[in-house]
N, C-alpha and C positions, 0 to 999 in steps of 0.2 A: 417223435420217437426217432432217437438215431437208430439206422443200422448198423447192425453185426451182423454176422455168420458164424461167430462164433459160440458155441451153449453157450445156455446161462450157467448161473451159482445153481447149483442145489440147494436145496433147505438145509439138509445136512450132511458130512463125509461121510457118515455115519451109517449104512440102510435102514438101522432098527430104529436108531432117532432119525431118519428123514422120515420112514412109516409112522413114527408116534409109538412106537410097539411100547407101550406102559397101561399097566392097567388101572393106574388112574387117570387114563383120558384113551381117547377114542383116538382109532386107525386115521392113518391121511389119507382121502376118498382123494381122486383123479378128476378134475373137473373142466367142463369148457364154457367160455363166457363170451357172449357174441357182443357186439361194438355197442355200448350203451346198454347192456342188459344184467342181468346178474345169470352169477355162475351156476351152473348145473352138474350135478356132480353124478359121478358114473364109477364103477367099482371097476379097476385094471386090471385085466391078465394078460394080456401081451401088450406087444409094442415092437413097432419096427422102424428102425431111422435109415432113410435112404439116402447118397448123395455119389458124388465121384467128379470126374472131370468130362470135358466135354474135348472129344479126342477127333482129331477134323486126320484122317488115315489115307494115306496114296499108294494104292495098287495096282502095279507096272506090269504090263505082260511080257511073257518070252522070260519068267525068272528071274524079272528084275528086284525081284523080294518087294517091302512097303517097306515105306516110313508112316509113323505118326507126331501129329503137330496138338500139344497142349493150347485150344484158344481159350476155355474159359473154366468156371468150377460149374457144374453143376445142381439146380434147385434143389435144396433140399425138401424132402417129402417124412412126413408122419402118418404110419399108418397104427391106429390103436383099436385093438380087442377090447370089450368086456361087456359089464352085463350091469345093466338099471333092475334092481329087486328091491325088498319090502312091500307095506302094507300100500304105501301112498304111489309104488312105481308107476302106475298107469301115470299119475299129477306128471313124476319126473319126468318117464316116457316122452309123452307132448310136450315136454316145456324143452327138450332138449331136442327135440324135429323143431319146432317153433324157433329157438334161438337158432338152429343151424341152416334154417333157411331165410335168417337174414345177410342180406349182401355183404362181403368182406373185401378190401383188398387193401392195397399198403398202404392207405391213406388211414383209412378205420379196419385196423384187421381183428379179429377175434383173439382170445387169448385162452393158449391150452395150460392147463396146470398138473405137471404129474409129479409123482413125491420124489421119484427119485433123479429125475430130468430138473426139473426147474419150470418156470410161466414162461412160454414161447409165444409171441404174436404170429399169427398164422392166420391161412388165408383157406378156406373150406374149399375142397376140392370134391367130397363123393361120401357119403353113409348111408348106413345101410341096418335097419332095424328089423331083428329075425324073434320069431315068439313061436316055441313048441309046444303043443296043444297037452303036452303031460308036465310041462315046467312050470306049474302055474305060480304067479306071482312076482315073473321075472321076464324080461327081454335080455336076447344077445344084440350088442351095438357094435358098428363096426365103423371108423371112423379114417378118413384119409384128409391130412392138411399137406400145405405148402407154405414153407417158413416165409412170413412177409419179407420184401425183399426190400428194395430203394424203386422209387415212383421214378414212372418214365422221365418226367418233366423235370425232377432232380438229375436223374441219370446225363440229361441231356447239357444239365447244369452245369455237367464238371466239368465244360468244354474251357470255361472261363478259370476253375483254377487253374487249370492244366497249362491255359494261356499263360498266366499268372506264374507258376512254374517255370516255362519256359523264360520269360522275361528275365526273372530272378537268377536263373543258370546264365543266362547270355554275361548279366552282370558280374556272375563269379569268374565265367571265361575271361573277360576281361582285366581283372584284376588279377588273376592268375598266370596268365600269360605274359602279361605287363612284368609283371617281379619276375618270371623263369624268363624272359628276354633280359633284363637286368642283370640276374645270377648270371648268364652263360655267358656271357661276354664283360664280366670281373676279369677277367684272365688273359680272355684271346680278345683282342679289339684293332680298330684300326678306323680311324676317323674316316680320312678320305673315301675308304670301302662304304663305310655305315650313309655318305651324302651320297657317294654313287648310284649304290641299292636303293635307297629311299628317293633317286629321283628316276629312277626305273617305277616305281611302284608308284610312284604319282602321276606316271605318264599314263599306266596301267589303271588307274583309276579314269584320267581324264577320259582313254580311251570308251571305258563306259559309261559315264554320262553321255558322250556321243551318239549311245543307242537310245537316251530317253527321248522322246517325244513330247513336246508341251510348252505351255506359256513361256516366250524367252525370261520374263523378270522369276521362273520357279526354276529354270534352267539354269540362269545367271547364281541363284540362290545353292542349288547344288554343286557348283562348278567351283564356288567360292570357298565352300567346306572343303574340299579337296586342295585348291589353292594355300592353304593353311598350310599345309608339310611343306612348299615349295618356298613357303616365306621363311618357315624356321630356319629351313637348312641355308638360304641365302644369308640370315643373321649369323650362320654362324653355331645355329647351336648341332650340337653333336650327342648328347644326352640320349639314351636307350629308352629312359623312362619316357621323356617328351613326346622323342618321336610314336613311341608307338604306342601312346594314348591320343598323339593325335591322328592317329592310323586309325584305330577305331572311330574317333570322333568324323572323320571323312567319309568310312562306312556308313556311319551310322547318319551324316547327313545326306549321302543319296539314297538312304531305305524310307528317312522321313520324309525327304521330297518327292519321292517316287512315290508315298503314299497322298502327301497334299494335291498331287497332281491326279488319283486314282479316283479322290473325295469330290475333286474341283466339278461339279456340273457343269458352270458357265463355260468353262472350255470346251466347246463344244466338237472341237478334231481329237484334242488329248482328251476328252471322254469317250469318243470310242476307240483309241489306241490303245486304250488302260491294260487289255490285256495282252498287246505286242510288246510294255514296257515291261509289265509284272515277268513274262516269258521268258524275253532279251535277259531282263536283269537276274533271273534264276539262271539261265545258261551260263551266263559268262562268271558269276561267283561260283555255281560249279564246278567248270570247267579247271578249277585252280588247284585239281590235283596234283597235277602234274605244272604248276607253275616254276620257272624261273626269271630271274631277276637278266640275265642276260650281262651281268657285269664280271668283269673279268678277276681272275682269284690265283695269285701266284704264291704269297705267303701264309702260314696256319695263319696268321691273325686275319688277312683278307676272306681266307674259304670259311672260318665260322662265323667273321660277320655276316659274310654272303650267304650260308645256310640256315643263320639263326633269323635275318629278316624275310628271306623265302616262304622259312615255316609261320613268321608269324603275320607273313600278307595269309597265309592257308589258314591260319585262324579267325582271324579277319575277317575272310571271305564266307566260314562255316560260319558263322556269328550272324554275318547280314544275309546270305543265303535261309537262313532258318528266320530272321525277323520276316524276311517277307513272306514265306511260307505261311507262318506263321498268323499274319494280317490277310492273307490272299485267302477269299472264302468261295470264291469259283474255280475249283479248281476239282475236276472228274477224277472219279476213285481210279482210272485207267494212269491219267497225269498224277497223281498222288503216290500211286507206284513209282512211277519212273523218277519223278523227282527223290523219292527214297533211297531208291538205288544210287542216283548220283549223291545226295546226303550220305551215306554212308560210306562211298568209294572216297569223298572230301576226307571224312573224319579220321577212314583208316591212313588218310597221307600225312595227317597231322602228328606231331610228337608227342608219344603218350607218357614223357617218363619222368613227368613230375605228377607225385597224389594229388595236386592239389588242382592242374589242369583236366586231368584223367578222369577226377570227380566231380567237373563244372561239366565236361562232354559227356557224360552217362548220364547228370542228372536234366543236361537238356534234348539228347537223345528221348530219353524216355518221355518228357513232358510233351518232347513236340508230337513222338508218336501216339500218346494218350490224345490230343488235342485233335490230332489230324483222325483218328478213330470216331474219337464223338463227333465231332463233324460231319462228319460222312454216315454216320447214325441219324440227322438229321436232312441229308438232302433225297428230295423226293425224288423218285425215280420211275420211268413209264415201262410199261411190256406190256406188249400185246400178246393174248392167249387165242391162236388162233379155232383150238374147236373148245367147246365146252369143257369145260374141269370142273371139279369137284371143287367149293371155295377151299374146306380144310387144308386140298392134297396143294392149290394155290398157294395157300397159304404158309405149308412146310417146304414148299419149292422157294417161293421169295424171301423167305426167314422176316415174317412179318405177321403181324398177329394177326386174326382175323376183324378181332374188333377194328384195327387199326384202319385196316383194309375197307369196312364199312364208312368210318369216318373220312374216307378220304375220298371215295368213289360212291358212285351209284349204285348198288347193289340188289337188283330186286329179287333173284331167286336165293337162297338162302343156299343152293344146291351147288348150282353150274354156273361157274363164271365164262363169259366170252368176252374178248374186245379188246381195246385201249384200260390198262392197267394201271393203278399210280400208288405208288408204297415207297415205303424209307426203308 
């Protein structure tokens, strides 16, 4: 079953024909059908569909007013009214407690059927079956679901397309930037500026491979991608396209070495620096907000070569800043902020005024932020609860479900939790 949130079809636009209102055939009865069973039908009089957004609200004292923060939509909830009568109700009665007290959840969820809603998968949450001693031949049923949603183990799944996502934008950056470096310097150009810059930025690179740590023949291997610009421009070439594909391609070989070297076991020193390399290398491709090339600019053609390669070492840098992010999976929700903040302060230095750049940094903005969420949806985390709690009230304090909380600790009183805690 895919999810949606979104209703279903109706049977009909209609009311009169979604009820069946003909009288040569019978009214559309309301039914619910639990996972593997057949359906049970129940005559509707109400209905109530719950949902809204889940509003996470900051309230300042001293008059500082609030703000509120939209983080997510809200479960939707079905509550239904009505009433099981005729001669066989009693049959229906039990056969509809009997279907509703089998287990439901988004794997096998029950399915509700009402005439003028549609068949919803739903997940039983509470009913409630009421019989007045003067109604005879009839039960009131009162019924509350929760729209099946997406399984946790899926949820945790999207971390990979998001990965996926992310890749895929890196690559549009790339090739977007590449042509808006080509466009912008049609006009205004200057050779000697364009080797200048680009051997500022080669220095600028060697200088961080100097922060990596590891095997010299993975060292020599990084040093040699970056060496590549140094060789062009000694040939001679001057090309905007070249260089700054091979701008990236130097990026993107000290992200890949920085990772062969993070994979490498056997390197027994560069496996435990892995995370002084991963650090180093986030800091310093940061840090290139504020980059300049330090080459000197007295003509319009020298200052827009000189600002048009500036911005695109800053592109560059957001590009391999984010792969490694990206691949780095130890990395604490506290460091995940700060690094965001610096992703951000990168992206707003960069030049946002081509669509076609504009919409390679949004759509990998957004992936890497979905990526680095699930993630952090997955890393286990400890608290200690120093007096007794109530598990539930635990349980709405860590935003962590209590099943969750079972399977992952020892839990013997059902009531009060104490101790060393461990939840996602």
């Amino acid at each position: 079953m895919d999810f949606t949130p979104a209703i279903p079809q109706p049977y009909k636009e209609n009311w009169r024909e979604a009820y069946r209102y003909d009288k040569d055939d019978t009214p559309r009865l309301s039914a619910y059908q639990p996972p593997g069973g057949k359906p049970v039908p129940f005559v509707q009089e109400s209905i109530k569909y719950s949902g809204g957004q889940s509003v996470d609200t900051g309230e300042y004292p001293y008059f500082g007013y609030w703000s509120n923060v939209t983080l997510n939509e809200k479960t939707h909830t079905i509550t239904v009214s009505g009433s099981i009568r005729g001669e066989t109700y009693i049959v229906n009665r039990n056969n509809m407690v009997e279907a509703l007290r089998i287990k439901t959840d988004d794997e096998t969820p029950g399915y509700l059927d009402l005439p003028l809603w549609g068949r919803f998968p739903v997940v039983v949450a509470e009913y409630d079956v009421e019989e007045k001693g003067r109604e005879n031949g009839q039960c009131a049923v009162s019924l509350t679901f929760k729209r099946a949603g997406v399984p946790l183990e899926e949820r945790w799944g999207f971390a990979g397309d998001y990965a996926n996502a992310a890749v895929t934008a890196g690559e549009n950056l790339e090739a977007s930037s590449v042509k808006r470096f080509k466009d912008r310097l049609k006009v205004f150009f200057d050779a000697n500026a364009m080797a200048a810059n680009f051997n500022a930025v080669t220095k600028t690179l060697l200088d961080f491979t100097g922060r990596i740590q590891g095997a010299r023949s993975k060292i020599n291997n990084i040093t040699g991608s970056v060496m590549n610009l140094t060789t062009l421009i000694s040939r001679g070439t001057r090309a905007p396209v070249e260089l700054s594909q091979a701008l990236f391609g130097a990026a993107a070989g000290i992200v890949s070495g920085l990772m062969e070297i993070k994979n490498s076991a056997d390197e027994t020193v560069a496996y435990f620096r892995t995370r002084d390399n991963i650090k180093n290398m986030l800091l310093l491709f940061f840090s290139s907000d504020s980059y300049t090339t330090g080459a000197q600019a007295i003509t319009v053609n020298e200052y827009a070569t000189k600002e048009e390669t500036e911005n695109l070492f800053k592109t560059v840098a957001l590009a391999a800043a984010g792969q490694i992010l990206l691949a780095e999976e130890d990395v604490s929700y506290q460091q995940a902020l700060g690094y965001w903040d610096m992703f951000r302060r990168l992206e707003d230095s960069v030049k946002q005024d081509d669509p076609a750049v504009y919409r390679a940094l949004e759509d990998m903005r957004i992936a890497l932020a979905q990526a680095i969420s699930s993630r952090n949806m997955m890393v286990e985390l400890n608290k200690n609860i120093p007096e007794p709690s109530p598990l539930l009230h635990v349980s709405h304090s860590l935003g962590c479900d209590d099943e969750t909380l079972r399977r992952l600790n020892m839990i013997e009183d059902a009531f009060l939790v104490r101790g060393s805690l461990t939840y996602v």
